[in-house]
Residue frames as a rotation matrix with the C-alpha (Angstrom) as fourth column:
UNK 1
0.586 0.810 0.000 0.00
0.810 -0.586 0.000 0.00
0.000 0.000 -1.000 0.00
UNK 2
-0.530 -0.589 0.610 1.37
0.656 -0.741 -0.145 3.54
0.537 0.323 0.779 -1.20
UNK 3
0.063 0.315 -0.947 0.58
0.703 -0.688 -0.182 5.92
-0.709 -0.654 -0.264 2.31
UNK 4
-0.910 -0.131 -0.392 1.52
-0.109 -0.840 0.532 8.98
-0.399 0.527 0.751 -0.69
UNK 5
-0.948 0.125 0.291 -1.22
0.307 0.128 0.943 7.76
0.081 0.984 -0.159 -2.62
UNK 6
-0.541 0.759 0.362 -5.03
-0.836 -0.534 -0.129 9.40
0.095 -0.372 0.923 -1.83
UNK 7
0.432 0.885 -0.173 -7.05
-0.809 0.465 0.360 6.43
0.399 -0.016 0.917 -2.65
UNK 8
-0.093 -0.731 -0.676 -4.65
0.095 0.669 -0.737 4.21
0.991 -0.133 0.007 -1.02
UNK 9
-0.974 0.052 0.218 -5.31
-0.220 -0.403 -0.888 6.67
0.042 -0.914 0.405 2.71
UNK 10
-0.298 0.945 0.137 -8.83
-0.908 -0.325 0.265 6.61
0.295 -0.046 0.954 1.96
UNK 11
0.333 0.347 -0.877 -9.27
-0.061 0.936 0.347 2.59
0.941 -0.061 0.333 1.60
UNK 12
-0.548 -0.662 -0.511 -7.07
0.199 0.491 -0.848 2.51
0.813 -0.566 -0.137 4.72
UNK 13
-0.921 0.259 0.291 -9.39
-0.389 -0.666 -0.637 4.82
0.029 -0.700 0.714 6.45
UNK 14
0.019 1.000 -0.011 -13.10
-0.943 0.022 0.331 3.72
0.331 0.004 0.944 5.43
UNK 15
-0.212 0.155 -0.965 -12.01
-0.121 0.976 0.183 -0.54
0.970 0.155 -0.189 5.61
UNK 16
-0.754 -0.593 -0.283 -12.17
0.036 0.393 -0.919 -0.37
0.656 -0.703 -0.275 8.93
UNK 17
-0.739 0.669 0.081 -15.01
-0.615 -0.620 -0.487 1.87
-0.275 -0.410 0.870 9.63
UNK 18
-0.064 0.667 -0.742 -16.82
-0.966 0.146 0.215 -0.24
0.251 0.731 0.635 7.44
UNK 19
-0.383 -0.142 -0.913 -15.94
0.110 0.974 -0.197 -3.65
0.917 -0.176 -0.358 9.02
UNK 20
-0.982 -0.187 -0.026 -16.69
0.017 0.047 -0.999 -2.46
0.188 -0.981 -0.043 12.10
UNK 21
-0.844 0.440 0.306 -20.31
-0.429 -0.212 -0.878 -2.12
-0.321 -0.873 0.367 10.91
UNK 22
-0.048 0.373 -0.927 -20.80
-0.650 0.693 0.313 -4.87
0.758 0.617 0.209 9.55
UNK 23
0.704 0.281 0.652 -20.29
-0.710 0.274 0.649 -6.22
0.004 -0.920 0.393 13.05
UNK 24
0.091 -0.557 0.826 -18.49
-0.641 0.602 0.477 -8.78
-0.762 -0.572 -0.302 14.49
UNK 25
-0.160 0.173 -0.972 -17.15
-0.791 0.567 0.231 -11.36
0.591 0.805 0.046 11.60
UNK 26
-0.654 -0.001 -0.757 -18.42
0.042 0.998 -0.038 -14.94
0.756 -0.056 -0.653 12.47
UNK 27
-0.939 0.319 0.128 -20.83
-0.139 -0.012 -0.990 -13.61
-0.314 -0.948 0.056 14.91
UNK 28
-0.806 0.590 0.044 -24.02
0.196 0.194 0.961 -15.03
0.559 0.783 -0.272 14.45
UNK 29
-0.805 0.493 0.330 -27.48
-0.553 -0.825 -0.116 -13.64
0.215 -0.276 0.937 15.34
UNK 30
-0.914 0.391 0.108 -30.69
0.346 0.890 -0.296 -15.35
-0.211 -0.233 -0.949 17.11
UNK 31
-0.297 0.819 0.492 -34.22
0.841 -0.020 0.540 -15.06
0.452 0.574 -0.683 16.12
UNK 32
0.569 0.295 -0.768 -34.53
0.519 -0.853 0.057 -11.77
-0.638 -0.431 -0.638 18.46
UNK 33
-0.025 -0.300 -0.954 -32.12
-0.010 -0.954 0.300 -9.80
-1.000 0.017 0.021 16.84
UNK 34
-0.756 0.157 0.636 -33.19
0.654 0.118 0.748 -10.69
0.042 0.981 -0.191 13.67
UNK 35
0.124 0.947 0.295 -36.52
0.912 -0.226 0.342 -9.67
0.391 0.227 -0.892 14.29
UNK 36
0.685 -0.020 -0.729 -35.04
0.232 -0.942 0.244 -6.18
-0.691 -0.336 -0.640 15.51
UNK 37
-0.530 -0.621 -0.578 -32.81
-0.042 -0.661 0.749 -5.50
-0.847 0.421 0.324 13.25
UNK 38
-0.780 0.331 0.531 -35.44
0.610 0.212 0.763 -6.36
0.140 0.919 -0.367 10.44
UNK 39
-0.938 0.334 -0.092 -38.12
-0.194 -0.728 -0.658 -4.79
-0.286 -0.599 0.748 12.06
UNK 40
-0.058 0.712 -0.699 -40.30
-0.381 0.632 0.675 -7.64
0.923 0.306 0.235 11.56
UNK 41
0.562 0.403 0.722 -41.94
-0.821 0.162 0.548 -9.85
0.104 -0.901 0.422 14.68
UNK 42
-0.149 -0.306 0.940 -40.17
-0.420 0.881 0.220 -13.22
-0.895 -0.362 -0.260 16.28
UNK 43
-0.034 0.746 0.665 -42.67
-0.329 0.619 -0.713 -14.95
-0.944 -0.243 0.225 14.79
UNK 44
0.968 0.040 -0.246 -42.30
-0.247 0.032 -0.968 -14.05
-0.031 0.999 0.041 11.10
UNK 45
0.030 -0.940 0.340 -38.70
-0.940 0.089 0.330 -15.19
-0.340 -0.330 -0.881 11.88
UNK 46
-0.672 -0.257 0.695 -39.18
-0.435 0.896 -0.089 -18.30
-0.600 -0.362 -0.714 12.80
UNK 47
0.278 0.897 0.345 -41.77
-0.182 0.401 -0.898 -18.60
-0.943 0.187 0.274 9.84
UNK 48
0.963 -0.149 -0.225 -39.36
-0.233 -0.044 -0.971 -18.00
0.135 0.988 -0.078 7.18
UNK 49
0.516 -0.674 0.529 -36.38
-0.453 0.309 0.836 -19.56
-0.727 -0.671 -0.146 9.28
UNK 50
0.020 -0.780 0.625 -34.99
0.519 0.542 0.661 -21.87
-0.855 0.311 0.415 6.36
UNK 51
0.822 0.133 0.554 -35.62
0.515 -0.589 -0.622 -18.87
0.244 0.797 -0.553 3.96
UNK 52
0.925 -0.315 0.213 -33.17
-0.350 -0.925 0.149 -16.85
0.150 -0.212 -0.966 6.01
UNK 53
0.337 -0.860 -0.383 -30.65
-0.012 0.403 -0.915 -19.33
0.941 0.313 0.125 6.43
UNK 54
0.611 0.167 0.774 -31.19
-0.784 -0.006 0.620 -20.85
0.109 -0.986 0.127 9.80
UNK 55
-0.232 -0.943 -0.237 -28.89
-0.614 0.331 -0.716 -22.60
0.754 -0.021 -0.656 11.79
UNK 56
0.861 0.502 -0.087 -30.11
-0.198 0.488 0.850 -25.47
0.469 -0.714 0.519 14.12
UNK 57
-0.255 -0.839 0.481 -28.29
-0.864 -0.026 -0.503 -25.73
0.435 -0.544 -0.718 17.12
UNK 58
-0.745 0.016 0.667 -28.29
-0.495 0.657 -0.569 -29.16
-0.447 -0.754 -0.481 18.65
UNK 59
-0.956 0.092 -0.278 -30.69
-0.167 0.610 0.775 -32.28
0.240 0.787 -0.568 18.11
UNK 60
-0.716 0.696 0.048 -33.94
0.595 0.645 -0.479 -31.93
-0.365 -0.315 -0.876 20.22
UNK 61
-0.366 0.728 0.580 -37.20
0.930 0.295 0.218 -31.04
-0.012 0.619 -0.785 19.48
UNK 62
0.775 0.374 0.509 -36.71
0.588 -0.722 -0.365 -27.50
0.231 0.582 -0.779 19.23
UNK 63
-0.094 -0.952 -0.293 -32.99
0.988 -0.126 0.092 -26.79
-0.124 -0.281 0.952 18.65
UNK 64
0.068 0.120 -0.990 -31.58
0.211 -0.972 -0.103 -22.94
-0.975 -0.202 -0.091 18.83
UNK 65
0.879 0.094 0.467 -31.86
0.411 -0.645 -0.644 -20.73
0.241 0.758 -0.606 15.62
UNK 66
-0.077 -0.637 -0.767 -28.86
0.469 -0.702 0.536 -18.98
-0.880 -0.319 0.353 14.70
UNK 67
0.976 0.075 0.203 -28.49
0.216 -0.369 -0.904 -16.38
0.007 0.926 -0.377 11.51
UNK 68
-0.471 -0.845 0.252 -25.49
0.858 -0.373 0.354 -15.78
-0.205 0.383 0.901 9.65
UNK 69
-0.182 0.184 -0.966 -26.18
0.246 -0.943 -0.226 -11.75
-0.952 -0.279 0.126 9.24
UNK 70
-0.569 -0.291 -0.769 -25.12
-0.673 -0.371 0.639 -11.46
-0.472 0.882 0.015 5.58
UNK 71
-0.954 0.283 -0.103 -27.28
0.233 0.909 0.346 -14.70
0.191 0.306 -0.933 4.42
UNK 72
-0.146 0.850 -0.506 -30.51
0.734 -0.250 -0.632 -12.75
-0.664 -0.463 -0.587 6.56
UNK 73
-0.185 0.112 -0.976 -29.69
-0.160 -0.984 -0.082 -9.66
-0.970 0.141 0.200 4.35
UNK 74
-0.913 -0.171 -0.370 -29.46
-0.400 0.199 0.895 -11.59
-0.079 0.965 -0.250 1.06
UNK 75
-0.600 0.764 0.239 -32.73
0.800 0.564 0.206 -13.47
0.022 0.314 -0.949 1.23
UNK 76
0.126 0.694 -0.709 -34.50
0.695 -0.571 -0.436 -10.02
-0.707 -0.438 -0.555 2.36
UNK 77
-0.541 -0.385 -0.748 -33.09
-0.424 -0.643 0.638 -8.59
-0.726 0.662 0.184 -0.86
UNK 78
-0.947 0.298 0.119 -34.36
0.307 0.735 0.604 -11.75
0.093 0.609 -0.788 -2.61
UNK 79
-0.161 0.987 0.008 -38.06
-0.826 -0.139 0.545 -10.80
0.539 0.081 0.838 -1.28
UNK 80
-0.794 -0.344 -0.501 -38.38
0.095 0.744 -0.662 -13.45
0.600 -0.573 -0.558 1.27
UNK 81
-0.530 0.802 -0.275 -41.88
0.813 0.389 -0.434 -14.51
-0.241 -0.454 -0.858 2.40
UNK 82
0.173 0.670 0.722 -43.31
0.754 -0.561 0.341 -11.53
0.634 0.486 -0.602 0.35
UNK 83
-0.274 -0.357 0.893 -43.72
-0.340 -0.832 -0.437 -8.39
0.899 -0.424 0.106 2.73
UNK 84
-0.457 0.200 -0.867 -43.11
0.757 0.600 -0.260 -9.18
0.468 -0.775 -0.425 6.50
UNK 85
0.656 0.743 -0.131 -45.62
0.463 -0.259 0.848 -8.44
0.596 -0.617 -0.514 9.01
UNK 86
-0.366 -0.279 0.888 -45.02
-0.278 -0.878 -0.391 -5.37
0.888 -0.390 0.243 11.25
UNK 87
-0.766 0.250 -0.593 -45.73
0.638 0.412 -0.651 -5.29
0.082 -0.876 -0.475 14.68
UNK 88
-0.444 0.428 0.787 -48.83
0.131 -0.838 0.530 -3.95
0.886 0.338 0.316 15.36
UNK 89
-0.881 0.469 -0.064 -50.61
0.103 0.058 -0.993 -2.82
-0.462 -0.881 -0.099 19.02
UNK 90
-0.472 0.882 0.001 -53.90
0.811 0.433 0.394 -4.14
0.347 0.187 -0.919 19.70
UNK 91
-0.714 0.361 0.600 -56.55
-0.343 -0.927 0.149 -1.66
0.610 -0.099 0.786 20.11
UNK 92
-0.930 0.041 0.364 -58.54
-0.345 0.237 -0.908 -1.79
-0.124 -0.971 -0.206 22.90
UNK 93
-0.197 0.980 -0.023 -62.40
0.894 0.189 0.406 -3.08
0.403 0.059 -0.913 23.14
UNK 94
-0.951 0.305 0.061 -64.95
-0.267 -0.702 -0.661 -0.38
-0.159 -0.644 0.748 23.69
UNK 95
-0.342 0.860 0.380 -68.36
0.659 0.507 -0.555 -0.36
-0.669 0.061 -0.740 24.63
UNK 96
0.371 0.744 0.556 -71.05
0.866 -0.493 0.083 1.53
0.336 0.450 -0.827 22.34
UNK 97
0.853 0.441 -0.280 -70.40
0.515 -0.798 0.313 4.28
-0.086 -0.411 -0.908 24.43
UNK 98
0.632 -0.749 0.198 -66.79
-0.248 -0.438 -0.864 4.57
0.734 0.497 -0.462 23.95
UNK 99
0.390 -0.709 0.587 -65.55
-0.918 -0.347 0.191 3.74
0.069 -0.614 -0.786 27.00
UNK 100
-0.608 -0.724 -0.325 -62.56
-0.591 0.686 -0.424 0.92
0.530 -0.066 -0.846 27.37
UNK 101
0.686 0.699 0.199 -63.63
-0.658 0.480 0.581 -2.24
0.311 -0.530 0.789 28.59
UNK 102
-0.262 -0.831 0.491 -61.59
-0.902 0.392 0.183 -4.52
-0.344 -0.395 -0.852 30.86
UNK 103
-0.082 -0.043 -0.996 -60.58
-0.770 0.637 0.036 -7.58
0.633 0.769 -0.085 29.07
UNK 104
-0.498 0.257 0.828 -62.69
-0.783 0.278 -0.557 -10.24
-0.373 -0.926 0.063 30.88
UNK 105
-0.994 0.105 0.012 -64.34
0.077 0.644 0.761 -13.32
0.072 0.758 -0.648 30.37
UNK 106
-0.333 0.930 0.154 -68.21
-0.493 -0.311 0.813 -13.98
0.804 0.195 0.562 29.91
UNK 107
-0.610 -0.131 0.781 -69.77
-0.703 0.544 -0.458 -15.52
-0.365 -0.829 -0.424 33.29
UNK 108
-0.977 0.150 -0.153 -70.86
0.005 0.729 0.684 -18.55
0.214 0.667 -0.713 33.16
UNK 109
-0.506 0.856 -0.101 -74.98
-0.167 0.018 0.986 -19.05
0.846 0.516 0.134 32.74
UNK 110
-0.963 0.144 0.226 -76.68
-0.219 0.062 -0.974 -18.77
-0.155 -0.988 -0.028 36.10
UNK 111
-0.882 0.410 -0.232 -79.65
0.415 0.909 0.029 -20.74
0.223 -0.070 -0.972 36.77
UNK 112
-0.271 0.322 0.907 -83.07
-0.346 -0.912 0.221 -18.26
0.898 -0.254 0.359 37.34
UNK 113
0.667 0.744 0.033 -85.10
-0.477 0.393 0.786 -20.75
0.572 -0.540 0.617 39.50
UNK 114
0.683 -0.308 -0.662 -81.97
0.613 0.735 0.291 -22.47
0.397 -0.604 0.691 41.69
UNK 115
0.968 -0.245 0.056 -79.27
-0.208 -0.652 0.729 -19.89
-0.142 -0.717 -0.682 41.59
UNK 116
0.193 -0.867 0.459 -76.47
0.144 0.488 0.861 -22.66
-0.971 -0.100 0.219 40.77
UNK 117
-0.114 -0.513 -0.851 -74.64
-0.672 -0.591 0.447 -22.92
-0.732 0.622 -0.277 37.61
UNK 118
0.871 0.485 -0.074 -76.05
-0.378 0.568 -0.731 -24.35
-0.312 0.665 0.678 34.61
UNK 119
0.092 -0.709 0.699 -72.94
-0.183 0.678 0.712 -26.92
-0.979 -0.194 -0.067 33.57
């Protein structure tokens, strides 16, 4: 490398900057920080797991997930499982009137003439 040479300082200057955010080499990524750094849920993770280029750890009946980072970005270039699902908050129940209801179940069918519960 020629230190005289401009593009020669420059490569010396950006390779690094540029490795460094690409993250860690060989570090590999689990189905959470996929699903943050995609800004897609778990869930759609683990639905398109052998699309992204999942790694089973171990042999039992539900081994870890790992991602290779650069293999997650290539399939999401590719168009992988069409467009993933956002996260979305749930909106509360209201009544007619507008006001929030508290997320309860229905009781259960009371009897008119005993009182006891109807089974």
């Amino acid at each position: 490398m020629n230190h005289d040479d401009p593009l020669d300082r420059l490569a010396s200057t950006l390779v690094p900057r540029i490795a460094a955010s690409l993250g860690q080499p060989g570090r590999l990524l689990n189905a959470a920080e996929v699903a943050e750094r995609c800004g897609v849920t778990r869930g759609w993770v683990y639905d398109h797991a052998g699309e992204l280029g999942a790694l089973r750890l171990g042999g039992g009946p539900r081994p870890r997930l790992r991602f290779d980072p650069g293999l997650v970005d290539e399939a999401l270039r590719a168009g992988v499982g069409g467009q993933p699902r956002r996260r979305r908050a749930r909106r509360a129940k209201t009544s007619q009137t507008g006001v929030e209801l508290l997320p309860i179940g229905l009781p259960a069918r009371v009897s008119s003439s005993h009182g006891n519960r109807q089974r």
